[in-house]
Backbone as a chain_set.jsonl record, in Angstrom:
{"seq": "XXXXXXXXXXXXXXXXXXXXXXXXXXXXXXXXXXXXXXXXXXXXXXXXXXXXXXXXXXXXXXXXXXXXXXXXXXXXXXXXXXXXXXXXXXXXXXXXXXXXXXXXXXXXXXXXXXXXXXXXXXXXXXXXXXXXXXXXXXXXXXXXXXXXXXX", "coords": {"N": [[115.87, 67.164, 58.007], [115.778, 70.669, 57.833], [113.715, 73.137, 59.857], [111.288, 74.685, 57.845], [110.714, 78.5, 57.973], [108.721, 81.864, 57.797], [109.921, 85.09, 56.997], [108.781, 87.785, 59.206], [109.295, 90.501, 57.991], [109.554, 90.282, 55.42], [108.066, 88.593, 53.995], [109.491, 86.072, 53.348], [110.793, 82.621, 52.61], [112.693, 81.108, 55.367], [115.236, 79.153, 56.792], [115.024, 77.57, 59.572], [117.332, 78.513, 62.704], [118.942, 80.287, 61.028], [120.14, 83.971, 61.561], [119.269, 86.434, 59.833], [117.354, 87.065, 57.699], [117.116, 86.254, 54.033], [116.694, 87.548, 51.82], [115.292, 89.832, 52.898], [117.24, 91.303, 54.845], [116.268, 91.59, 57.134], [116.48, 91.231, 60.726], [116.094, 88.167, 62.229], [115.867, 87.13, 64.949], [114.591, 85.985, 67.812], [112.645, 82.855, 68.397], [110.177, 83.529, 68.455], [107.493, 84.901, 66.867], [107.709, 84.319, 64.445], [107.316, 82.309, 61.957], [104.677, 79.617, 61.583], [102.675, 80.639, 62.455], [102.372, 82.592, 60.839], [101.48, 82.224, 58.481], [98.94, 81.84, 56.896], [96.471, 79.874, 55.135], [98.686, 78.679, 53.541], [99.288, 81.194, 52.425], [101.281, 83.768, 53.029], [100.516, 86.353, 56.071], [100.947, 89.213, 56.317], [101.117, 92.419, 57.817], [103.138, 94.375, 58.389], [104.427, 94.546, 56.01], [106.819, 95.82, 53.672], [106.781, 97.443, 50.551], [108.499, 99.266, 49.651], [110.996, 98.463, 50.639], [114.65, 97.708, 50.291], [115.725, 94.57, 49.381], [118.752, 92.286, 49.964], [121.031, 89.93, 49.331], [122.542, 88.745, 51.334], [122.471, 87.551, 53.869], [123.004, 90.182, 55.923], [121.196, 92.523, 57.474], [119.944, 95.62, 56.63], [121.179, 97.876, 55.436], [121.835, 101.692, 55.595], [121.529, 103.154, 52.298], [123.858, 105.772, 50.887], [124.315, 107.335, 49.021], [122.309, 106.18, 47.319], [120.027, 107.599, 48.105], [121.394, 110.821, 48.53], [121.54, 111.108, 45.485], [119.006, 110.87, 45.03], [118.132, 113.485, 46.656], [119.088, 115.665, 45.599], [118.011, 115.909, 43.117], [115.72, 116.127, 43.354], [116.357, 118.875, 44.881], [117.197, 119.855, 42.551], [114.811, 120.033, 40.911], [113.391, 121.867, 42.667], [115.063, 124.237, 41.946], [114.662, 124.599, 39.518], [111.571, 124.973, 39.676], [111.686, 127.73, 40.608], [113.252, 128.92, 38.975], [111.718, 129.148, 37.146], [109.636, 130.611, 37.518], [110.606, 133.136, 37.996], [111.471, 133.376, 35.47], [109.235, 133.884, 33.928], [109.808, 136.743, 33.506], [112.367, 137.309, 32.945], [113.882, 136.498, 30.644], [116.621, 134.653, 30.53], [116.786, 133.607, 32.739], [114.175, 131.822, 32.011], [115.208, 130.144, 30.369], [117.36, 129.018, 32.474], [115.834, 128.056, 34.191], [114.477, 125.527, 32.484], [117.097, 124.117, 32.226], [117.32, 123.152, 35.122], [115.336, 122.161, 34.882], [115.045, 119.674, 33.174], [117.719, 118.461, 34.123], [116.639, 117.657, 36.201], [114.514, 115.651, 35.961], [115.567, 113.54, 34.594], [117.272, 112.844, 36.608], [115.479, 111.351, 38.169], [113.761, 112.769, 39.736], [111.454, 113.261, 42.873], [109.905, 115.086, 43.019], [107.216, 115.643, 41.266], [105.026, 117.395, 40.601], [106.197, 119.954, 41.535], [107.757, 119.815, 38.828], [106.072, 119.788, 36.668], [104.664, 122.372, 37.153], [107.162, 123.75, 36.842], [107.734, 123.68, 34.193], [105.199, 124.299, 32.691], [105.241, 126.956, 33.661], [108.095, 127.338, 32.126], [107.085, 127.471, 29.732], [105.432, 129.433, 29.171], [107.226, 131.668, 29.852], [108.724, 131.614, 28.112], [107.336, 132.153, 25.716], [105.817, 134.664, 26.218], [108.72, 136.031, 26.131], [109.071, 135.254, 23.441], [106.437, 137.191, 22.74], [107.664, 139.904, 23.687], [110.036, 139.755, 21.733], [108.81, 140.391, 19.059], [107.12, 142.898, 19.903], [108.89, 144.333, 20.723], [110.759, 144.286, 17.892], [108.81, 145.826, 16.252], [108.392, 148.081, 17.684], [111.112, 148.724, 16.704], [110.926, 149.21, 13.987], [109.015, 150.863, 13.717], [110.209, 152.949, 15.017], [112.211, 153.453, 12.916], [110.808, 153.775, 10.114], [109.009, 155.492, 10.866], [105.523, 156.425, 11.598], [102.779, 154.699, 10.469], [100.745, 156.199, 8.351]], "CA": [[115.634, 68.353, 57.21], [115.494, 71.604, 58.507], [112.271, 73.032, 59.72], [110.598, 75.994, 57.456], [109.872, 79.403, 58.639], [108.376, 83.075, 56.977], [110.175, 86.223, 57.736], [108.059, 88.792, 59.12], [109.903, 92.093, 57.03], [109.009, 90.385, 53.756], [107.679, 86.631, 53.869], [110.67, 85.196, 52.117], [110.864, 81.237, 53.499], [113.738, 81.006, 55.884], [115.41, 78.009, 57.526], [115.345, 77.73, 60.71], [118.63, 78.101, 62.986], [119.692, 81.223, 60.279], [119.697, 85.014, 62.147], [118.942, 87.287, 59.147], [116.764, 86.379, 56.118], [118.608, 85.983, 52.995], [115.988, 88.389, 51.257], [115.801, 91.661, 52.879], [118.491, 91.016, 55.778], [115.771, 91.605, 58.751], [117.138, 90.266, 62.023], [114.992, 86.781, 62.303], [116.271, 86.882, 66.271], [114.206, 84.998, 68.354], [111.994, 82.33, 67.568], [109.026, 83.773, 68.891], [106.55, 85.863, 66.121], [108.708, 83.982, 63.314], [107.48, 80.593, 61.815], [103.735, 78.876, 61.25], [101.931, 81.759, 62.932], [102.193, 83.851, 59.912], [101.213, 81.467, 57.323], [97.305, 81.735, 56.712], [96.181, 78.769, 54.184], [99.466, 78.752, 52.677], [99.911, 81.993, 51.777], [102.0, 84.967, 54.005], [100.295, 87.469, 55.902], [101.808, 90.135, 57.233], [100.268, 93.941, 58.304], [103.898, 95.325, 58.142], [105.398, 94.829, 54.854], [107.079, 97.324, 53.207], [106.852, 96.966, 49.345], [110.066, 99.7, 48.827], [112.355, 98.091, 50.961], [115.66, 97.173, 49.028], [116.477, 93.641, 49.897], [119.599, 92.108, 50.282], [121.191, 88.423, 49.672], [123.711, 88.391, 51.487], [121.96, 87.41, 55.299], [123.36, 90.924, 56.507], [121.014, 93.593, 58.245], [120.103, 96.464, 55.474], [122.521, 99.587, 55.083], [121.46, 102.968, 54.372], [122.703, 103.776, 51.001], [123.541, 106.905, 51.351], [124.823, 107.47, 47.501], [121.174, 106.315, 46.202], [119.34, 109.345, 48.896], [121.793, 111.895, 47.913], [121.552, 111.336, 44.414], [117.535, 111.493, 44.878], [118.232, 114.461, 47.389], [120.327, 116.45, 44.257], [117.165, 115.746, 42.188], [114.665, 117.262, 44.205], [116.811, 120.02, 44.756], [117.373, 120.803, 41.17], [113.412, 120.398, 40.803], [113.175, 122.91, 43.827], [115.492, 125.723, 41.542], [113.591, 124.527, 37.898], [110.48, 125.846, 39.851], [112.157, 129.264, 41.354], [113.865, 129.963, 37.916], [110.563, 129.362, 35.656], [108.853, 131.67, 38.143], [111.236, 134.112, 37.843], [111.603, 133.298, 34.312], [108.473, 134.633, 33.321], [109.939, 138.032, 33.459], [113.637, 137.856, 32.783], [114.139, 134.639, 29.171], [117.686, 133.947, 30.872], [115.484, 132.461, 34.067], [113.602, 130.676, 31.675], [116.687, 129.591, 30.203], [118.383, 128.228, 33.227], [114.569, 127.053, 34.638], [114.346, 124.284, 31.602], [117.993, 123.216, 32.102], [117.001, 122.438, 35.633], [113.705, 121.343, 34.773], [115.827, 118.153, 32.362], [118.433, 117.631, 34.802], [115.891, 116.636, 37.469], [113.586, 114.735, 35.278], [117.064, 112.729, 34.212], [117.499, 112.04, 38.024], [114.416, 110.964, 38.204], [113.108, 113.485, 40.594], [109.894, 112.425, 42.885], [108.969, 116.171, 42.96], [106.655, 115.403, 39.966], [104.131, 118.434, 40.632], [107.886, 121.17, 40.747], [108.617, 119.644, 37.405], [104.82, 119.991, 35.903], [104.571, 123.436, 37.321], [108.338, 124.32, 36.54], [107.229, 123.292, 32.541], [104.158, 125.504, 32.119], [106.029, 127.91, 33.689], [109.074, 127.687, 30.914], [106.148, 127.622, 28.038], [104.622, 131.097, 29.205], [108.001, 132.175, 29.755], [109.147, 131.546, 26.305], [105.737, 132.582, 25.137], [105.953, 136.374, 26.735], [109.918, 136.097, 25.349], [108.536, 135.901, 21.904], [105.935, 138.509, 22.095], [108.466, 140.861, 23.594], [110.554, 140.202, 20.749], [107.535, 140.634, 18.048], [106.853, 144.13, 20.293], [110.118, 145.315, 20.367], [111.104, 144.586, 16.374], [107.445, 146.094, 15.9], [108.54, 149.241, 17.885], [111.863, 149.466, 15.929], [110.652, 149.397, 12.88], [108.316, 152.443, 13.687], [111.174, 154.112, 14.905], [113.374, 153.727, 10.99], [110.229, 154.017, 9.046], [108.078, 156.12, 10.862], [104.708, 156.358, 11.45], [102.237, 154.796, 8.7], [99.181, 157.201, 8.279]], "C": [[115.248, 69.512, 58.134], [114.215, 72.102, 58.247], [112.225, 74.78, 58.798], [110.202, 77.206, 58.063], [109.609, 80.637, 57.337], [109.076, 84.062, 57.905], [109.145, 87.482, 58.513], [107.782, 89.802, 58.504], [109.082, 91.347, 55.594], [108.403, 88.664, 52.942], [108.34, 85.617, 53.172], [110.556, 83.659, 53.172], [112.224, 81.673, 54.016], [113.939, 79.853, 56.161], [115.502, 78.496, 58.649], [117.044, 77.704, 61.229], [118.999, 80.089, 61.78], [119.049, 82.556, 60.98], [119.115, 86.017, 61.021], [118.08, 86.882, 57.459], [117.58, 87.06, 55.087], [118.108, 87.006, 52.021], [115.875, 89.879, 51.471], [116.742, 91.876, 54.317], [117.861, 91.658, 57.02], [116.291, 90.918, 59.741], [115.921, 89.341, 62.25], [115.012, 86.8, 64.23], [115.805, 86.052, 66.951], [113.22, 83.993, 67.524], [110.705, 83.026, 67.32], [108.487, 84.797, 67.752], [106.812, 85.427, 64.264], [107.871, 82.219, 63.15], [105.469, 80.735, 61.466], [102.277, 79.734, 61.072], [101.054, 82.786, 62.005], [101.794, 83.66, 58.832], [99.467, 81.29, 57.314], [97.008, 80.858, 55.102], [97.421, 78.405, 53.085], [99.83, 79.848, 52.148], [100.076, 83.334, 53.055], [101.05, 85.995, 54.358], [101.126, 88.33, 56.837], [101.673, 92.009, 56.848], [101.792, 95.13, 57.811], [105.076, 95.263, 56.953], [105.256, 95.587, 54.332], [107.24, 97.085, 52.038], [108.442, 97.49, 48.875], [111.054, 99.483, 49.56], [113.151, 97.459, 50.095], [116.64, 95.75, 49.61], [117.917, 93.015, 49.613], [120.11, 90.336, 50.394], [122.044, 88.008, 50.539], [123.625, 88.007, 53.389], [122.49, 88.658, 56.085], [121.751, 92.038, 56.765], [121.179, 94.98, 56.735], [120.384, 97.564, 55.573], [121.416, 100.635, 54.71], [122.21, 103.17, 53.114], [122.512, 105.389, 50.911], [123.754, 107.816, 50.024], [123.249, 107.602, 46.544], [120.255, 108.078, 46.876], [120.029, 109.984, 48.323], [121.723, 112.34, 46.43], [119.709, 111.887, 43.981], [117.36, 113.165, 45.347], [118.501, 115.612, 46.818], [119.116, 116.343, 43.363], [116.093, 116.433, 41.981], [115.35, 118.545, 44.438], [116.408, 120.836, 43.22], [115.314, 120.662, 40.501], [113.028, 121.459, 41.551], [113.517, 124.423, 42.587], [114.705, 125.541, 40.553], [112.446, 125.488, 37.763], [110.781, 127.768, 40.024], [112.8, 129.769, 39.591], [112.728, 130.157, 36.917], [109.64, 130.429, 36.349], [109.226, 133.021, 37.658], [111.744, 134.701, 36.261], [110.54, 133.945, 33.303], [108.578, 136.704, 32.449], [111.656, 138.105, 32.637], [113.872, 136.259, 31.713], [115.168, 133.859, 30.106], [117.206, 133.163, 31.886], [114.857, 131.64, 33.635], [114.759, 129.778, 31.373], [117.268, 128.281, 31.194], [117.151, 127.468, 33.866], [114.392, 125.655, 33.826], [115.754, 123.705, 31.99], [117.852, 122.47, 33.911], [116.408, 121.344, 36.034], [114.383, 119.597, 34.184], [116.45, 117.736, 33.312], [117.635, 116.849, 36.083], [115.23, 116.054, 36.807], [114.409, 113.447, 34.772], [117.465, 112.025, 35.14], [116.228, 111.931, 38.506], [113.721, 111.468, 39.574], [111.306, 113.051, 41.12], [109.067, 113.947, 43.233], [108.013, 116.578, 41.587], [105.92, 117.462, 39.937], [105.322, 119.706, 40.533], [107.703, 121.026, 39.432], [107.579, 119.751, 36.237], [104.727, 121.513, 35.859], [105.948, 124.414, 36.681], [108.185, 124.37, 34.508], [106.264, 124.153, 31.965], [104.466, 126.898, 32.368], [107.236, 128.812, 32.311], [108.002, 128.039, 29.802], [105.88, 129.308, 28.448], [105.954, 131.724, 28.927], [108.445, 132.768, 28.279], [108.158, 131.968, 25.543], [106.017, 134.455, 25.215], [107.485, 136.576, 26.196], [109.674, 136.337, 24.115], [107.532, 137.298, 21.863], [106.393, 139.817, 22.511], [109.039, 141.152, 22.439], [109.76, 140.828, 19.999], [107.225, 142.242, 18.691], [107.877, 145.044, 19.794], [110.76, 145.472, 18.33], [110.1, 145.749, 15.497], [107.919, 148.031, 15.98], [110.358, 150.134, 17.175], [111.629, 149.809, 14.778], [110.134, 150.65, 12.55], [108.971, 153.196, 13.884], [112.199, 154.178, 13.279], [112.39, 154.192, 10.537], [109.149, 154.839, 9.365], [106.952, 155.679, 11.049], [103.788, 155.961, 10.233], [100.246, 155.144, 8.754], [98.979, 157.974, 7.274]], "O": [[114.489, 69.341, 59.088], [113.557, 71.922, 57.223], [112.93, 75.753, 59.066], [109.226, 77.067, 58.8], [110.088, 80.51, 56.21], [108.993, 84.056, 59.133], [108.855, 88.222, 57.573], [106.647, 90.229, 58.296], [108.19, 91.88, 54.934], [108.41, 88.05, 51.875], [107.914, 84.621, 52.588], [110.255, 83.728, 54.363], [112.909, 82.454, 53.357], [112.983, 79.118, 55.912], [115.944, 79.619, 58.893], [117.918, 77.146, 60.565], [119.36, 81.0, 62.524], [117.827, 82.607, 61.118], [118.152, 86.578, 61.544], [118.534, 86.477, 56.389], [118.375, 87.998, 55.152], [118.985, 87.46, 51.286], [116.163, 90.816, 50.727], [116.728, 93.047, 54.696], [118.569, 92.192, 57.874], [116.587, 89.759, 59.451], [114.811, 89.834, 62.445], [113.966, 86.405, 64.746], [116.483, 85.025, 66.933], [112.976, 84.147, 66.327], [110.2, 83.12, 66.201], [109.246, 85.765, 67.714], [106.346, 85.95, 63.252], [107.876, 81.29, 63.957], [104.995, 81.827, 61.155], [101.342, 79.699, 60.272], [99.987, 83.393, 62.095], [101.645, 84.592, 58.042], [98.994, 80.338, 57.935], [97.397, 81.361, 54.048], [97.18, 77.932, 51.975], [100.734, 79.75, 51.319], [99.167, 83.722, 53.789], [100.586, 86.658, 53.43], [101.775, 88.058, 57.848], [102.066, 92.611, 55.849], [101.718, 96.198, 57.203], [106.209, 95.744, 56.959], [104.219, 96.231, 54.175], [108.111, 96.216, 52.006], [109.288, 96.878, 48.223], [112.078, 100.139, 49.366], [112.69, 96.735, 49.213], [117.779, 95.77, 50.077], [118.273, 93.553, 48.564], [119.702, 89.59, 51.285], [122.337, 86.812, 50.529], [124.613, 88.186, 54.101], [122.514, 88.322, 57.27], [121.255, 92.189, 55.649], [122.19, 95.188, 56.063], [119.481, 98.336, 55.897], [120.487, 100.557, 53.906], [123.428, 103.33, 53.047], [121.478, 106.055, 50.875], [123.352, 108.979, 50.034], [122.932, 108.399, 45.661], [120.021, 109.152, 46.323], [119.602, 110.071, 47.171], [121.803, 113.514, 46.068], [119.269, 112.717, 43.186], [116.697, 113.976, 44.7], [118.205, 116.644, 47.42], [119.44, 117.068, 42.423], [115.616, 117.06, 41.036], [114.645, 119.479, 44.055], [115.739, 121.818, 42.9], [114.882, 121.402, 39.617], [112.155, 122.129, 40.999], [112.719, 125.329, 42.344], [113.807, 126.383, 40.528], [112.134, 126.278, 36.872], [110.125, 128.716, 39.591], [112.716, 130.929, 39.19], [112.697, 131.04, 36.06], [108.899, 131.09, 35.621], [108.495, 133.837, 37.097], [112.171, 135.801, 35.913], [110.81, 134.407, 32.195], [108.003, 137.409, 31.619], [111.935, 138.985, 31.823], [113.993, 135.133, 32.195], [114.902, 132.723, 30.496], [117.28, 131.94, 31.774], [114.658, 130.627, 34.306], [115.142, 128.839, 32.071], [117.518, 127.112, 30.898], [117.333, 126.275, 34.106], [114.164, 124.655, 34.508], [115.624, 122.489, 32.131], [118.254, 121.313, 34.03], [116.533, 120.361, 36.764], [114.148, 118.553, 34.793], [116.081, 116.633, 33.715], [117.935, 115.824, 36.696], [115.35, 115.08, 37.55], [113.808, 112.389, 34.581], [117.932, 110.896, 34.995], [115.993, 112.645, 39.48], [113.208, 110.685, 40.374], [110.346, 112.725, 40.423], [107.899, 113.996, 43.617], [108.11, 117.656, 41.002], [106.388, 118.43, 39.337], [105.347, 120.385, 39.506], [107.48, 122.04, 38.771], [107.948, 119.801, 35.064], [104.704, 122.053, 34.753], [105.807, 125.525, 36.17], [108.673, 125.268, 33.822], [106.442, 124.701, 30.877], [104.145, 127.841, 31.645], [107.303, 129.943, 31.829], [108.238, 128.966, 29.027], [106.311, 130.219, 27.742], [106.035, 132.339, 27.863], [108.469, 133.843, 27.68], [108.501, 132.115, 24.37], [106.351, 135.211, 24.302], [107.483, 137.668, 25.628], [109.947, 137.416, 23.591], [107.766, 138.267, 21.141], [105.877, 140.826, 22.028], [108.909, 142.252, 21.902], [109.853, 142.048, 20.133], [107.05, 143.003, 17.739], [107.903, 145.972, 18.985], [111.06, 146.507, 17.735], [110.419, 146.358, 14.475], [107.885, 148.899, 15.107], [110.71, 151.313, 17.138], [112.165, 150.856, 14.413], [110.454, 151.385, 11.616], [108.846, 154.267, 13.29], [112.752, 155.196, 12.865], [112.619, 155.379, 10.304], [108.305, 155.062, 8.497], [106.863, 154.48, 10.786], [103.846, 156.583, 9.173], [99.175, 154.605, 9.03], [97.949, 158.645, 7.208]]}, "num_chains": 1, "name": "protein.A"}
């Protein structure tokens, strides 16, 4: 029977003899730092695991994906403009406007610019807030212009 070892990357059991664990496709390479060493009363320790690594069954060495980044990368962006248009939105509705449709599409791509997309939100409310009491001003000030002054 083949002998037991722990990976270092993520303490998955390995067999010995195999170069890449079958879990997150770290190179196992030599023997040396790999195996018994790492096993404290039965249970794995290890200083450098990474919880968001994205493992891998397939004993290969782990890829950038470069599809999942860009799609995060496109997320944060559109959290980046959400903020710049609700800023700008305060003054001009159509800014708020296009600030909320940012504000959704990054919250949809699950954007990790949380604090943009909080700030980009209280932003749209005022916006839309000062939008209404323009309107309410301006209907206010047509009215006085048809009907005159009332005194």
């Amino acid at each position: 029977m083949a002998e037991s070892r722990f990976c270092q990357n993520c303490g998955n059991k390995v067999v010995s003899g195999v170069r890449f664990c079958s879990n997150c496709g770290a190179d196992l390479g030599v023997q040396s730092g790999v195996g018994s060493d790492n096993v404290n009363n039965g249970n794995f320790v290890n200083n450098n695991f990474n919880p968001y690594s994205q493992p891998t069954n397939y004993g290969e060495p782990f890829v950038y994906n470069e599809t999942v980044n860009t799609s995060l990368e496109k997320a944060n962006d559109w959290a980046t403009l959400a903020l710049v248009f609700s800023i700008l939105g305060i003054w001009f509705l159509p800014f708020t406007i296009t600030g909320t449709v940012f504000n959704v599409k990054a919250r949809k791509a699950r954007s990790t610019k949380t604090g943009f997309l909080i700030a980009a939100t209280i932003l749209n409310v005022i916006g839309y807030i000062f939008a209404l009491m323009w309107a309410i001003a301006i209907s206010f000030f047509i009215a006085l212009m048809v009907n005159g002054p009332y005194y």
